[in-house]
C-alpha positions in Angstrom: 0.0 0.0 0.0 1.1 3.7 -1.0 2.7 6.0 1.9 -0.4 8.3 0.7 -3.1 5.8 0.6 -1.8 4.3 4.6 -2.0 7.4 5.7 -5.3 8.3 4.6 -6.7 4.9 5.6 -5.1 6.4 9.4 -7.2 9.6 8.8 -10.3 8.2 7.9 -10.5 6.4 11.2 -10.6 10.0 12.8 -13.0 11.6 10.4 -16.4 10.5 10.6 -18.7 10.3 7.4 -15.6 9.8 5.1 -15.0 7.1 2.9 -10.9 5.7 0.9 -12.2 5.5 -2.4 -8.8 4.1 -4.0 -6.2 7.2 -3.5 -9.2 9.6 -2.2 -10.4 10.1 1.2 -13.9 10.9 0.4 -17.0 12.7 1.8 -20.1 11.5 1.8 -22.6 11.1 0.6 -21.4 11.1 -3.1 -24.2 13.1 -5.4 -22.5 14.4 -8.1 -19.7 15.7 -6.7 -16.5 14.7 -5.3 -15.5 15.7 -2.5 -12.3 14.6 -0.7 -8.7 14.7 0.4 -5.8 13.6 -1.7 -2.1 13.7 -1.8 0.3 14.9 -4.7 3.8 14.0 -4.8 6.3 16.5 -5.2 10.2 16.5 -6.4 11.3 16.2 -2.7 11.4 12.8 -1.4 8.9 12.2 1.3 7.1 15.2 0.8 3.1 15.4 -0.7 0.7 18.3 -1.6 -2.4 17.7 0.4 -5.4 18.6 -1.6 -8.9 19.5 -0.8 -10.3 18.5 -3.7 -13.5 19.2 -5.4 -14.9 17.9 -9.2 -18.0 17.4 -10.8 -18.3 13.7 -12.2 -20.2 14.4 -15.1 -17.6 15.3 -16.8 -16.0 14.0 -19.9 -12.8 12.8 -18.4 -10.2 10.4 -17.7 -8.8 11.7 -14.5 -9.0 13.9 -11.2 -9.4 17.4 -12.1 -8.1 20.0 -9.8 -9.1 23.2 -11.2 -11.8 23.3 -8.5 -9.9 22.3 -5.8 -7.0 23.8 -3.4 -4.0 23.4 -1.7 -4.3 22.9 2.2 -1.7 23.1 5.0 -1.0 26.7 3.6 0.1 25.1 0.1 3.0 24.2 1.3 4.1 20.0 1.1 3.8 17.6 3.9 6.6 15.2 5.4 5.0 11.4 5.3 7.2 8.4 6.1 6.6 4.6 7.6 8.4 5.6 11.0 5.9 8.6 11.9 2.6 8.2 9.8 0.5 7.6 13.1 1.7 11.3 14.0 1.4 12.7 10.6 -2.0 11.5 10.0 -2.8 12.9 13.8 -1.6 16.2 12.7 -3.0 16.7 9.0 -6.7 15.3 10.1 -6.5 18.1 12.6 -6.0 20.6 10.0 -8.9 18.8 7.7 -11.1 19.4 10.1 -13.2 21.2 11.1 -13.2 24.2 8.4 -12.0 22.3 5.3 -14.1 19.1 5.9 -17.5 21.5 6.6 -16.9 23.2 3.4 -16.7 20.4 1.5 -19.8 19.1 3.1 -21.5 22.3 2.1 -20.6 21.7 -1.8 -23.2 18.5 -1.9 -24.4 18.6 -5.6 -24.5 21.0 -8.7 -26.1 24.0 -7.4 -23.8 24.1 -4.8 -21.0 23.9 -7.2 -21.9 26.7 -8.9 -21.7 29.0 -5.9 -18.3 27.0 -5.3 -17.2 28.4 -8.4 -19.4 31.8 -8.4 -16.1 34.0 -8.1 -14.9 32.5 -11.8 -18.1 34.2 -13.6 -15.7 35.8 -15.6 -13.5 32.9 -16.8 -13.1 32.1 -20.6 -11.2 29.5 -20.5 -12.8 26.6 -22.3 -12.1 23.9 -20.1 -14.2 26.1 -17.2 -17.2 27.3 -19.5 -18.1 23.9 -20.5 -18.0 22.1 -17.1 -19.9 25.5 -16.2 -22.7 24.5 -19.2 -22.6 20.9 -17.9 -22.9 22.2 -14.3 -26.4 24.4 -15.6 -27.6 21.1 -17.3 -27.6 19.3 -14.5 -29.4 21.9 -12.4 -32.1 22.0 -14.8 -30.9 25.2 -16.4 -30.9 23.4 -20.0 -31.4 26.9 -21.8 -28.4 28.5 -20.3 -26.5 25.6 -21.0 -27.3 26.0 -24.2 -26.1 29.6 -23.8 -22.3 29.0 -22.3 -21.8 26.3 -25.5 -22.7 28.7 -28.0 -20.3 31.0 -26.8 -17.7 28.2 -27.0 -15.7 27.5 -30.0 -16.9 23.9 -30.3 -14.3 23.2 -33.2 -11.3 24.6 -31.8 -11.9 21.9 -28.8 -9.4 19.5 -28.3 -10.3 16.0 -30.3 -11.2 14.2 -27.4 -13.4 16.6 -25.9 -14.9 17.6 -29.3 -16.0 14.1 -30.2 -18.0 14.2 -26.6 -19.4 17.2 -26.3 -20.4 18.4 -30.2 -22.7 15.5 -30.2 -24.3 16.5 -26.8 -25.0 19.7 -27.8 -26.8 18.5 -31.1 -28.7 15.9 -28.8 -30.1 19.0 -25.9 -31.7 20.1 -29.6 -33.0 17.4 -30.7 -32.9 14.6 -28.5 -33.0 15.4 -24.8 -33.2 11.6 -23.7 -30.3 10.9 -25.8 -28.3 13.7 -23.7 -29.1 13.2 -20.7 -28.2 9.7 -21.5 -24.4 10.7 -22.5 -24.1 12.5 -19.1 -25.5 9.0 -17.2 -22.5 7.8 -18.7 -19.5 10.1 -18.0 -20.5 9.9 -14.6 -20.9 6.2 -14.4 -17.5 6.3 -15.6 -16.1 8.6 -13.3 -17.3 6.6 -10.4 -16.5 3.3 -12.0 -12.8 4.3 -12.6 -12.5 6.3 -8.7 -13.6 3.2 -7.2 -16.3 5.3 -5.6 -19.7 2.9 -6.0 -19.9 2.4 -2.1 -19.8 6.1 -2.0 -22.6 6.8 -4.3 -26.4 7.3 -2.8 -27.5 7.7 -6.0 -27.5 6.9 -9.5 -27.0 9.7 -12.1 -30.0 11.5 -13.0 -29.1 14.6 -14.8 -31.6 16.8 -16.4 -33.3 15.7 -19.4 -35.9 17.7 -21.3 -36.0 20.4 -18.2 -35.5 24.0 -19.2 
């Protein structure tokens, strides 16, 4: 077992209503949203990021994304190794909890996210305004979904990402069942490849025809 993953087996015995979910220590209950702890290495031996980490799952993705999340213990690494993990996992659940593991309890689904993320309004990045459309979909806000996508240039995405989302965006106009259908399955992925089905209350149920 990882240095990362032992000591965030030894937090989650001091953290109630968290879950290890592979290399995430997550929240629950799972709607939607991760929410959890993880650990980055860095170039220094021994030494990890510690992450509070927050991502929709109905995303089109193959990995953890971090652009929602942040940096705890002041950003600056953590020491972990086999002689002293009992203490270090003392010492970093103390500074999960309470204010970073009460936010994260507070971020429980979509519309929640978009308050997370309220203070990007502004972004144009692409990567943001389509997890922002995805993030109205799935709040029921299909029309200003619609919206952020159109002011996306679609064809300058990526391959990957314009091979999922271009034929979304046709299906919200023509065939809602057939969208909400594509979403049901980013997310089963997502949670399928985290290792988070124990974590789950629900199964996805994004918006379909809903505007």
């Amino acid at each position: 077992m990882s240095i990362q993953r032992a000591t965030l087996r030894l937090i989650q015995r001091k953290l109630r209503g968290t879950q290890l979910c592979k290399d995430v220590l997550v929240v629950l209950p799972t709607e939607h949203i991760l929410r959890g702890f993880l650990f980055e290495r860095t170039t220094v031996k021994e030494m990890y990021y510690l992450w509070r980490v927050i991502m929709p799952l109905y995303l089109p993705t193959n990995t953890i994304i971090l652009d929602y999340s942040k940096r705890i213990s002041d950003g600056e690494p953590v020491h972990l190794t086999r002689s002293k993990l009992s203490e270090a996992a003392e010492r970093i659940a103390a500074s999960m909890s309470p204010g970073h593991l009460s936010y994260l309890r507070k971020v429980k689904g979509p519309k929640e996210f978009l308050e997370h993320v309220n203070w990007m309004a502004g972004n144009t990045m692409v990567n943001f305004r389509m997890d922002l459309a995805l993030t109205h979909y799935m709040v029921g806000n299909v029309h200003e979904c619609i919206k952020v996508f159109e002011s996306i240039s679609l064809e300058d995405l990526p391959p990957k990402l314009h091979n999922h989302v271009v034929p979304f965006v046709t299906e919200l106009r023509t065939s809602p069942e057939d969208a909400a259908s594509r979403v049901q399955l980013w997310e089963r992925d997502n949670i399928e490849r985290l290792g988070l089905g124990d974590a789950v209350v629900n199964a996805p149920t994004p918006a379909s025809s809903r505007s």
